[in-house]
N, C-alpha and C positions, 0 to 999 in steps of 0.2 A: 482744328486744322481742317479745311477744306479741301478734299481731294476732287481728281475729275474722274471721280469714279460714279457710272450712273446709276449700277447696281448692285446689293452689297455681294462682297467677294467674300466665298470660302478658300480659304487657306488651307490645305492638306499636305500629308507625305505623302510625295509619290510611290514611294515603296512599300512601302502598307496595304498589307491586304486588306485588312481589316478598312482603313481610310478611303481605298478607294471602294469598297464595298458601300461603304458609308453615301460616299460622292453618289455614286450608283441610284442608291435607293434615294437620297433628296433629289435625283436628274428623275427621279421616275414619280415622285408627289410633287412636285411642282412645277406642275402642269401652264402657271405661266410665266415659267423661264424666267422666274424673279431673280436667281442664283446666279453668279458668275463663279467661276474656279480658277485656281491656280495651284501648281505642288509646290511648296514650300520651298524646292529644290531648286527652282524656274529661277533665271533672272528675274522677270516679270514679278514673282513675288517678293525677289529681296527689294525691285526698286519700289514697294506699294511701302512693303515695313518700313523702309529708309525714311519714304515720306511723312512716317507717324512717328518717326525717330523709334522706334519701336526695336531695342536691341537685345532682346531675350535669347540668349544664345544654344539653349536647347531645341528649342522649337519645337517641342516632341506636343504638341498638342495640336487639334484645330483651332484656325482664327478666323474670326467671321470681320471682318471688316467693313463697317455699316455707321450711318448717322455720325459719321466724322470721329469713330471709336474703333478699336482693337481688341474685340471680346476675343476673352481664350476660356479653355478649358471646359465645366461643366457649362459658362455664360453663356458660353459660342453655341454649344451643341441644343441648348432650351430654348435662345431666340432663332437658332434657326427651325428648331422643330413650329415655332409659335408663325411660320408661314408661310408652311407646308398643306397642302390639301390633303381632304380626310379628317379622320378624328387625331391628326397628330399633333395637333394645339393644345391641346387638351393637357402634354408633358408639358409644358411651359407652365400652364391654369395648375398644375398638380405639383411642381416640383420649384418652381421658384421662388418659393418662401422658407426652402433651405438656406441656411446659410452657405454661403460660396465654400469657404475653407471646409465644411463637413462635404458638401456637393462634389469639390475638386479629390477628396481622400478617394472617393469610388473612382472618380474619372481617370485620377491618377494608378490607381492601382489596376485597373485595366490596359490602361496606357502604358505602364511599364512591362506588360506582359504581352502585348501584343504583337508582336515578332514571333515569341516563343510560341503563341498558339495559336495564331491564324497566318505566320509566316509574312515574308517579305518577296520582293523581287529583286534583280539584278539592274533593272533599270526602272525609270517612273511610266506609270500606266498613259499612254496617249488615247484621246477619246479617237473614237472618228468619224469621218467629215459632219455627220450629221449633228454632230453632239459640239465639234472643233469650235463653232462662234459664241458657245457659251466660255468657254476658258480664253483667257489672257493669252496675248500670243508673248515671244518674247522679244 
C-alpha cells in the first residue's frame, strides 16, 4: 500500500511516560528530522492505521510506519534506532538477528509494565510549537 506519507511515522501512546520519553530522545538523535510522530490516541493516527488496514486492537506497542510497512514491537524500535545519529545504529547491526518472537518477549515484558513503573498521564503529551510540524496534526 502506498501511502502519502513523506516521512516514516512513529506511532506512540500518548500517555506513556516511558513512550513519550522515548519520542523525546529519537526528537533529540535525529537531528535531520527524519521522524514524524503521532499518539496512537490522535485521530490522525487511527486514519494512517485504517489506511494499512492495520486493526491490532491493543496497540500497546510502538509502530513505525515506513517503506509502505507497519513495523511494531521490538521491529519498530531496531529500525528506528538504525536512523538515528550517533552510535545508535549500531542496536539495529547488534540485535536484529534475533528472532522477532524472542526480541518481542523482552519488548513485551517491559511494555506490560510500563505504567507501573515509569507511570502514565491524564491526557497525551503535546509537543510545542517548535517540535508541533514534526507530529501529524489531526
Amino acid at each position: 500500500m502506498e501511502s502519502g506519507l513523506r516521512h516514516p511515522l512513529i506511532l506512540f501512546d500518548g500517555i506513556c511516560n516511558l513512550c513519550e520519553s522515548s519520542v523525546q530522545f529519537v526528537i533529540k538523535h535525529d537531528k535531520r528530522a527524519r521522524y514524524r510522530f503521532a499518539s496512537l490516541q490522535s485521530d490522525a493516527a487511527q486514519r494512517v492505521l485504517k489506511e494499512y488496514a492495520y486493526d491490532d486492537e491493543e496497540l500497546g506497542s510502538v509502530l513505525l510506519v515506513a517503506d509502505g510497512h507497519v513495523y511494531q514491537k521490538s521491529r519498530a524500535a531496531l529500525r528506528i534506532a538504525k536512523h538515528l545519529d550517533g552510535g545508535w545504529p549500531i542496536l539495529y547491526y547488534l540485535f536484529s538477528w534475533i528472532p522477532q518472537c524472542l526480541a518481542d518477549v523482552v519488548y513485551d515484558f517491559i511494555g506490560n509494565r510500563r505504567y507501573q513503573w515509569f507511570g502514565k498521564k491524564d491526557e497525551c503529551w503535546l509537543p510545542d510549537d517548535h517540535l508541533r510540524k514534526r507530529f501529524l496534526e489531526e
